[in-house]
C-alpha positions as CSV (number, residue, x, y, z in Angstrom):
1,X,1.0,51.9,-2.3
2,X,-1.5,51.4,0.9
3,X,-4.2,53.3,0.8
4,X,-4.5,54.7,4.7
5,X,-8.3,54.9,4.6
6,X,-8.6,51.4,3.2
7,X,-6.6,50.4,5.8
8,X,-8.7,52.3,8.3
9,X,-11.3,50.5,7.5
10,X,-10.2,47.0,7.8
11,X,-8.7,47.8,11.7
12,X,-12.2,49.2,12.4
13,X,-13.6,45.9,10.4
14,X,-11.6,43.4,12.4
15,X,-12.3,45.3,15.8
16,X,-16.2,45.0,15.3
17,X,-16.1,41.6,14.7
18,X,-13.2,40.6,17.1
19,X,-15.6,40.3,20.4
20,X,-17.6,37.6,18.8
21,X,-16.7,33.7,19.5
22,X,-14.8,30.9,17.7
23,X,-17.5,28.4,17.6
24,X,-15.3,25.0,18.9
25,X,-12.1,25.1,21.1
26,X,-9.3,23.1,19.7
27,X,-6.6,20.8,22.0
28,X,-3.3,22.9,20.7
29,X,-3.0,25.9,22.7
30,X,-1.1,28.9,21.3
31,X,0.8,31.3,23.6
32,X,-0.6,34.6,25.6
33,X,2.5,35.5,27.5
34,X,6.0,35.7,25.2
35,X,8.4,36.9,27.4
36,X,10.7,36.9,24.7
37,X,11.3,38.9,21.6
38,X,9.6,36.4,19.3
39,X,7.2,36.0,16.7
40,X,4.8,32.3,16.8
41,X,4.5,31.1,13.8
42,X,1.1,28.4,13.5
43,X,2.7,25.5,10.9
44,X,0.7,22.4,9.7
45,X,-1.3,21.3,6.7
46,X,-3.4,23.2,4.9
47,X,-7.3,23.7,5.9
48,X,-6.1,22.0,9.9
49,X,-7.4,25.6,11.1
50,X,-4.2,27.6,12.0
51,X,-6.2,30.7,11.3
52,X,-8.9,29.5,13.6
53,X,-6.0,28.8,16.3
54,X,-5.2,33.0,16.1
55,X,-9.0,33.6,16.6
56,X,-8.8,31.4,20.1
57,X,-5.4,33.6,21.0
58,X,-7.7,36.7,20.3
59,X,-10.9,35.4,22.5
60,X,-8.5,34.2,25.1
61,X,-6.8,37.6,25.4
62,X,-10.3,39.3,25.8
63,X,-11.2,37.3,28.4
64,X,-7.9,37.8,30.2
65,X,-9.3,41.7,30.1
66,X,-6.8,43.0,26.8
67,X,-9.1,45.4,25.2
68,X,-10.0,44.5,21.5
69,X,-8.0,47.9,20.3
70,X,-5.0,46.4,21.4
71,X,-5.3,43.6,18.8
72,X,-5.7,43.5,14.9
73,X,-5.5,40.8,12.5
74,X,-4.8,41.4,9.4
75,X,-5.3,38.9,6.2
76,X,-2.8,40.0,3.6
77,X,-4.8,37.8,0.8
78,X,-7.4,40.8,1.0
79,X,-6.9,42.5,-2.6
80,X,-5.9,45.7,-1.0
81,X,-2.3,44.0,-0.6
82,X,-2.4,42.7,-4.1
83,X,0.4,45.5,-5.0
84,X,2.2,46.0,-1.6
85,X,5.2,45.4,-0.9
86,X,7.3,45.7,2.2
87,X,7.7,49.6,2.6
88,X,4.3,49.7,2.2
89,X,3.3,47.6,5.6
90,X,4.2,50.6,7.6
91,X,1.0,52.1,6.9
92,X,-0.3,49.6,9.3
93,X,0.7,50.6,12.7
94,X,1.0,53.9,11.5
95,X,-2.4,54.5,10.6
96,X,-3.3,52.1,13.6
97,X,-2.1,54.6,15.8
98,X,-3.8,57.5,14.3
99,X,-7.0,55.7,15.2
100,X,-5.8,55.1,18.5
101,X,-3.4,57.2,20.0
102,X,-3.8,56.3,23.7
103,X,-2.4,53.2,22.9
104,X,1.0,54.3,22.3
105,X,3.6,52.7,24.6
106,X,1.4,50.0,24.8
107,X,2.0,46.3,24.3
108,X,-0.5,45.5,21.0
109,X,-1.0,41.9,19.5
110,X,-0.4,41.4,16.1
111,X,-2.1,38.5,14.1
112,X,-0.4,38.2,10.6
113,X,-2.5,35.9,8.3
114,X,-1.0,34.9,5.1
115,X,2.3,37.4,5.8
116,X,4.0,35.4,3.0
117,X,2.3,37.0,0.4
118,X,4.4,40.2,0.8
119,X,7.9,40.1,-0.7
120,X,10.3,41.0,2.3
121,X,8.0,40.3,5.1
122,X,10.3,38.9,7.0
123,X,12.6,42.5,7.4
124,X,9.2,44.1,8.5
125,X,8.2,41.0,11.4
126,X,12.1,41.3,12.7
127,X,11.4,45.5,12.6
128,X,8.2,45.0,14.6
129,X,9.9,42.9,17.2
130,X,12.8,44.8,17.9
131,X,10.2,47.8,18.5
132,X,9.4,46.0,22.0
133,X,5.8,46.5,22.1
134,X,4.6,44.1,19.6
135,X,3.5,40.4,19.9
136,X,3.7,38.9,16.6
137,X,1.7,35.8,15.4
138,X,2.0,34.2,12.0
139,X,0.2,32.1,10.3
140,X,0.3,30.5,6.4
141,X,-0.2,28.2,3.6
142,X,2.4,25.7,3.3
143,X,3.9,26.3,-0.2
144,X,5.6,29.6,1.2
145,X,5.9,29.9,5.1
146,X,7.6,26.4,5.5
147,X,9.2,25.7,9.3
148,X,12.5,25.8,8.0
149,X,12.0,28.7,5.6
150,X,10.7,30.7,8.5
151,X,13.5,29.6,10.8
152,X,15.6,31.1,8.4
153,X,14.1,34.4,7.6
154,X,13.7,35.5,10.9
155,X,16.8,34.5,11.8
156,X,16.0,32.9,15.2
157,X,13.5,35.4,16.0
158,X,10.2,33.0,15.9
159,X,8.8,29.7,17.9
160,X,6.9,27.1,15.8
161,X,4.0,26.0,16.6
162,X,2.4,22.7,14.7
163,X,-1.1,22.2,14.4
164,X,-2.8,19.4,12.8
165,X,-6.2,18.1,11.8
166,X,-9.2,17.5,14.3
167,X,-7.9,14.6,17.1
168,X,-10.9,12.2,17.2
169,X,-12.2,14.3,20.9
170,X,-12.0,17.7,18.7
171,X,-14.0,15.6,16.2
172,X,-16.3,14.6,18.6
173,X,-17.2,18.0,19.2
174,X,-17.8,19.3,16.4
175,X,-20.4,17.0,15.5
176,X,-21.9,17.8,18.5
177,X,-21.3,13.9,20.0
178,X,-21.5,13.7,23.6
179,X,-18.8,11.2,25.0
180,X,-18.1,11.0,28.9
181,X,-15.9,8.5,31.2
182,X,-18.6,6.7,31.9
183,X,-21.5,6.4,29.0
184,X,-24.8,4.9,28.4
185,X,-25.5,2.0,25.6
186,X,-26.9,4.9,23.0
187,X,-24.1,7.1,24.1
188,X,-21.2,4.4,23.1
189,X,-22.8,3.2,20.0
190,X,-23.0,7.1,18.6
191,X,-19.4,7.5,19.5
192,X,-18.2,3.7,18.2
193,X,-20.5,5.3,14.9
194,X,-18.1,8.3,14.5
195,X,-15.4,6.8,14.8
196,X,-16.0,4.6,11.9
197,X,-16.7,8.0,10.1
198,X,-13.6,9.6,11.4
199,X,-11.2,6.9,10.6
200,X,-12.5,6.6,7.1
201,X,-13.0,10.0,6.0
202,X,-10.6,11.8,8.3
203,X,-10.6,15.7,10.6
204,X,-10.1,18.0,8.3
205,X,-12.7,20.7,10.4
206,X,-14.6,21.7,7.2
207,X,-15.5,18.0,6.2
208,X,-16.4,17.4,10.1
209,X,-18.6,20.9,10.0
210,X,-20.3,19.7,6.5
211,X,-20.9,15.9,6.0
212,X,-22.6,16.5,3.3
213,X,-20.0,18.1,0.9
214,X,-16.9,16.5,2.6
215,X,-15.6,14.3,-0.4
216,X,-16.0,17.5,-2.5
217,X,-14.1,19.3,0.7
218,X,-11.6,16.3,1.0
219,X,-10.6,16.5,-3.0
220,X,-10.6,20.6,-2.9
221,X,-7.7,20.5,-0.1
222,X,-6.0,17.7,-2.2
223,X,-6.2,19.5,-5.3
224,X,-4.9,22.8,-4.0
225,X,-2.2,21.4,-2.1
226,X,-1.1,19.5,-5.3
227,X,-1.1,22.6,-7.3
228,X,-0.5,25.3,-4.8
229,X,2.7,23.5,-2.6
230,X,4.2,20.8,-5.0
231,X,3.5,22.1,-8.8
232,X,3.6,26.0,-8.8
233,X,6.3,26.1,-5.5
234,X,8.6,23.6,-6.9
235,X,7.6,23.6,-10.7
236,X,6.9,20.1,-11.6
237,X,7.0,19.8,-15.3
238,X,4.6,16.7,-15.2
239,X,2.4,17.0,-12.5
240,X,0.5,13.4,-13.5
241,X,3.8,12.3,-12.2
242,X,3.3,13.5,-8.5
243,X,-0.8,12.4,-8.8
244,X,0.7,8.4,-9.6
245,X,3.4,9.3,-6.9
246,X,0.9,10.5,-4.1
247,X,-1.5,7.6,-5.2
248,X,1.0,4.9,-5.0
249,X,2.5,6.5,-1.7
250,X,-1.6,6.1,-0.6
251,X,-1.7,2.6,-0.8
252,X,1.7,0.9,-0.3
253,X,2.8,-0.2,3.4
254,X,6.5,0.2,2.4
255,X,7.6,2.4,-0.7
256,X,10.5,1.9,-2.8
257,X,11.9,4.9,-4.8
258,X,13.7,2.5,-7.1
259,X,10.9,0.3,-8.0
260,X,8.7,3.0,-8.2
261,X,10.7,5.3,-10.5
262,X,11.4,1.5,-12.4
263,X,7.7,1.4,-12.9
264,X,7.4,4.9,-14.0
265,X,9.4,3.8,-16.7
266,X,7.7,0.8,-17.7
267,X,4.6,3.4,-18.1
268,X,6.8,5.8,-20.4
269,X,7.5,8.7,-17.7
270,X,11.3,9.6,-18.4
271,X,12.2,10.5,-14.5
272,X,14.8,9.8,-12.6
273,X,15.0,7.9,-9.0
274,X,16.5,11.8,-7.2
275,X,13.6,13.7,-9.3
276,X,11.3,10.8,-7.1
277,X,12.9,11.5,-3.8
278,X,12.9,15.2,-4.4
279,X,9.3,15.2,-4.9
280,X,8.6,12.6,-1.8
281,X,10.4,15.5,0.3
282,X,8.1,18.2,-1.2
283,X,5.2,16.2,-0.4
284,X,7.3,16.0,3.3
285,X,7.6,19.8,3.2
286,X,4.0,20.4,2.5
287,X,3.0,18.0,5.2
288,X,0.8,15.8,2.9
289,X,3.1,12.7,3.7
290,X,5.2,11.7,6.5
291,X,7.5,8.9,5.9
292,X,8.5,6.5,9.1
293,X,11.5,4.3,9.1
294,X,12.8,1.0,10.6
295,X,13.6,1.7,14.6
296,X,17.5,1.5,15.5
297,X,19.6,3.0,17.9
298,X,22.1,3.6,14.5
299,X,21.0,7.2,13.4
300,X,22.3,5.6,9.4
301,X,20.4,2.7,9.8
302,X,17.5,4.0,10.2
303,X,18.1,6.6,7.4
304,X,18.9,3.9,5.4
305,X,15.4,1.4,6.0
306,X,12.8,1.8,3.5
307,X,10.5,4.2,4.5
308,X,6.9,3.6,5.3
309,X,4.4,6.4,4.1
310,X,1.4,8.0,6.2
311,X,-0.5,10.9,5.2
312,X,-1.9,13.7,7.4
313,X,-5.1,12.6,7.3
314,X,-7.1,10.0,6.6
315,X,-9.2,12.3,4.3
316,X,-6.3,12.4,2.2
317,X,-6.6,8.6,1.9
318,X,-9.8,8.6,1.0
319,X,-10.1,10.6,-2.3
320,X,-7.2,8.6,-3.6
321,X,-9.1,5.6,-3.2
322,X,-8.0,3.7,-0.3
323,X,-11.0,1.6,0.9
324,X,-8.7,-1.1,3.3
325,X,-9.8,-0.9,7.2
326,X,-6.3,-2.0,8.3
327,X,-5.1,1.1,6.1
328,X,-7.3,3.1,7.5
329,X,-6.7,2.3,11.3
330,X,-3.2,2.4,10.9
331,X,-2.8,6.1,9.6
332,X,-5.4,7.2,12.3
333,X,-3.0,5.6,15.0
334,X,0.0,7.3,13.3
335,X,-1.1,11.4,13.5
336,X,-2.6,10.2,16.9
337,X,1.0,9.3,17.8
338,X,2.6,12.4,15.7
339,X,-0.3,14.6,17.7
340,X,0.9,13.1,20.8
341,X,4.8,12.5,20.7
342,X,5.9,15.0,17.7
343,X,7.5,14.3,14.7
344,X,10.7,12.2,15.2
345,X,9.4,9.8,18.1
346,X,7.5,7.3,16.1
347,X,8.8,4.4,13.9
348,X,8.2,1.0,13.0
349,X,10.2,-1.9,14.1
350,X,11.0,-5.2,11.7
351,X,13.0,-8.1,12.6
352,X,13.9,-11.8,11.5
353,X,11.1,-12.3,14.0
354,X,8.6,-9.5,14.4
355,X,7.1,-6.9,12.6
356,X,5.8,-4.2,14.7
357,X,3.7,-1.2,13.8
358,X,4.6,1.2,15.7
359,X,7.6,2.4,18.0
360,X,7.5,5.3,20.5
361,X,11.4,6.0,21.0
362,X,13.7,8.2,21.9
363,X,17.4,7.2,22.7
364,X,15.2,3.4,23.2
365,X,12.2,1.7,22.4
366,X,9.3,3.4,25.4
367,X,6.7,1.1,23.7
368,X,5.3,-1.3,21.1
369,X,1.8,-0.6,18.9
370,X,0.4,-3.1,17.0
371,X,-2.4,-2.2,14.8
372,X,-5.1,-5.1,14.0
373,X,-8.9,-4.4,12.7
374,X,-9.8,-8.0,14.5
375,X,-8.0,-10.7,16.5
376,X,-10.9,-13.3,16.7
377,X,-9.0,-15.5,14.6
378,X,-6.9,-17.6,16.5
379,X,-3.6,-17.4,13.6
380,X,-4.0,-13.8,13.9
381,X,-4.2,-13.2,18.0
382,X,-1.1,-15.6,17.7
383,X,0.6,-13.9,15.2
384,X,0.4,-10.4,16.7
385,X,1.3,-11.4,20.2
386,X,3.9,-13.7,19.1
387,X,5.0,-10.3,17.1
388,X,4.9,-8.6,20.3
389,X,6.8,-10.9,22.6
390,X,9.6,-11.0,20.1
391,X,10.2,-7.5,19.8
392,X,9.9,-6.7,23.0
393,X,12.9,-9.1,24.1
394,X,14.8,-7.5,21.2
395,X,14.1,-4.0,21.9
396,X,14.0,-4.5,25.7
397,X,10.2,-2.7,25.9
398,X,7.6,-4.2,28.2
399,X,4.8,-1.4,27.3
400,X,3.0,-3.5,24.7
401,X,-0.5,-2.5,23.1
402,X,-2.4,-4.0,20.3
403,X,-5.0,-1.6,19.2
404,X,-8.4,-3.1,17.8
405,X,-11.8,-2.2,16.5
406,X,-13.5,-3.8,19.3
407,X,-11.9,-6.0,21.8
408,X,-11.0,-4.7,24.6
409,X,-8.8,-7.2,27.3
410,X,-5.4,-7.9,28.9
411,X,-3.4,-11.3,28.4
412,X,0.0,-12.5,30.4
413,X,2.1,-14.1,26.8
414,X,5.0,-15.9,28.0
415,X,5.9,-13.7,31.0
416,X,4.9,-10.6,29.4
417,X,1.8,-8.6,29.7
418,X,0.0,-7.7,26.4
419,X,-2.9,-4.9,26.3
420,X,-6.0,-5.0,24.0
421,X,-7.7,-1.7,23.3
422,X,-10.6,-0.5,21.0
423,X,-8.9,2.0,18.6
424,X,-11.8,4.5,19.4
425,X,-11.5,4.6,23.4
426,X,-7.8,4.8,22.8
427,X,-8.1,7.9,20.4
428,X,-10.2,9.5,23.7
429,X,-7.3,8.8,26.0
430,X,-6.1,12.4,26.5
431,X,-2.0,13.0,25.5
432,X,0.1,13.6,28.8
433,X,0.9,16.9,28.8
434,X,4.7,16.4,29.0
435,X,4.3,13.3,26.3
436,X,6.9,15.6,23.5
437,X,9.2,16.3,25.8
């Protein structure tokens, strides 16, 4: 049972401190005006700030002139909801009211952080909506607000909303780097420095915010989101088993369930090769890992190619021991391209005579990413461009990039045009604003 004065106080807690600022703006932008009768729900990996994303919604409504007593937030971790349950959530806009009454009738913005930990939420959200006055925002850990468990318990009534870790410009300002169009030699060398730092240890906004503690930071969030969404939500008998998985996933360019579950074996693990692909789709679920297959205008075929891993950030790569540049650079390039394009847009592309990094598609190839720390090396340049050329008269794709460390150029390779780009100016390029469509 809700106490009505403890819930008093935290309404006239949240509306003292909901007039001061988030600190940093971040690129994803949630919704002011729903013009229909649906809940946002804020998705993504844990620790990428989707709490921090509802305190933007709340300064931006302010400064559109919504007074702060037509908004509360409520965190249902506080221990006051330890023993609540869905009849109990009531007491909310009830006693809400009772504090202010001249807001009856009202529209009145809802933030709902960590909803999941009440039993029957869902029943309450759909009642709130079909009240008419309420805009609804959710947001949630991973192990129990997943997209397509929310899609499902609200029954149509809610727009997803993914955010992810800090893009390399959010990242940028958080450490207080200055970066412009055009820059001065001190001013590229500090932003060529952070980029090194970014691509190796990653955006997660609490190891940006403290350099000093982010490899504690970085193996927290892993260790949580082990426990939290793949052992306790799915209850993993052997959870050294999805530790070797995650590790192996961390450092293999291509992953074969079969060999993997083989080795497992060899090791003494008794596990089967659908325990292994069950827990690769947890780690899917929980958006630790995102798994990209062989391009194809066959829907089976590339279902069928063997799947090459990425993790959400590179953070994630880093406490599990990857030190390899190329590894590195790659996965940076990926959740750039997942940031930019969405999920589903991005594969690789292999052939008898090319073997391409990345492919932005939709219905056909739109263009062709290599990723390569260096291309000094004459057997290399050739080998990439020749890489290039191929696929590009296979896959009929004349937008061709090869993203470096450093060189930055354009070459004409046998009738096609091949641009170089340093991987830090083209994490600055800003996303086209229809670029999911």
């Amino acid at each position: 049972m809700l106490s009505e004065d403890v819930v008093a106080r935290m309404i006239r807690d949240f509306h003292e401190e909901a007039a001061k600022d988030p600190l940093y703006d971040r690129e994803a932008e949630l919704p002011t005006e729903l013009k229909l009768s649906r809940a946002i729900s804020v998705i993504g990996p844990r620790r990428s700030g989707k709490s921090y994303l509802l305190l933007l919604v709340i300064r931006k409504l302010l400064g559109n002139g919504i007074d702060k007593s037509r908004m509360l937030k409520i965190n249902f971790e506080d221990i006051a909801f330890s023993n609540a349950t869905a009849s109990d959530l009531d007491t909310l806009p009830n006693t809400y009211f009772r504090i202010y009454p001249g807001n009856a009738g009202k529209e009145i913005w809802l933030f709902l952080d960590e909803v999941q930990e009440i039993n029957g939420w869902e029943r309450w959200v759909r009642s709130l909506l079909d009240r008419g006055i309420y805009k609804v925002y959710i947001s949630g850990s991973s192990s129990k607000l997943l997209s397509k468990e929310i899609a499902t318990q609200m029954r149509g009534r809610t727009l997803g909303h993914m955010t992810y870790t800090l893009s390399f410009r959010e990242f940028l300002q958080f450490t207080n780097t200055k970066y412009s169009q055009y820059m001065s030699t001190a001013e590229r060398a500090a932003v060529i420095r952070s980029a090194d730092e970014y691509v190796r240890y990653g955006g997660y906004p609490e190891a940006a915010l403290m350099p000093g503690e982010r490899e504690k930071i970085l193996r927290e969030i892993m260790e949580v989101t082990i426990s939290k969404d793949i052992v306790e939500r799915h209850k993993v008998r052997n959870p050294k088993i999805i530790r070797v998985l995650i590790n192996a996933l961390a450092n293999s360019q291509e992953f074969s369930a079969n060999k993997f579950t083989d080795f497992l074996k060899s090791q003494g693990y008794r596990v089967s090769k659908n325990t292994i692909y069950a827990y690769m789709q947890a780690l899917g679920d929980a958006f630790i890992v995102y798994y990209v297959r062989n391009f194809s205008k066959s829907y089976k075929a590339r279902e069928q190619s063997m799947p090459k891993p990425f993790f959400a950030d590179n953070g994630l790569l880093a406490v599990n021991g990857v030190t390899d540049n190329s590894r590195f650079m790659e996965n940076a390039v990926f959740v750039e391209l997942l940031r930019r394009h969405g999920e589903g847009k991005v594969f690789y592309a292999k052939g008898q005579s090319y073997d391409i990094d990345f492919v932005v598609a939709g219905r056909k190839a739109g263009q062709l990413i290599q990723v390569s720390h260096s291309i000094d090396n004459f057997a290399t340049r050739d080998r990439e461009f020749r890489a290039l050329f191929n696929a590009s008269e296979r896959l009929d794709c004349d937008d061709l990039l090869l993203i470096t460390w450093e060189t930055e150029e354009q070459h004409r390779y046998n009738r096609k045009t091949i641009k170089c780009i340093p991987l830090w100016k083209w994490l600055l390029q800003k996303p086209m604003q229809n670029s999911k469509s």
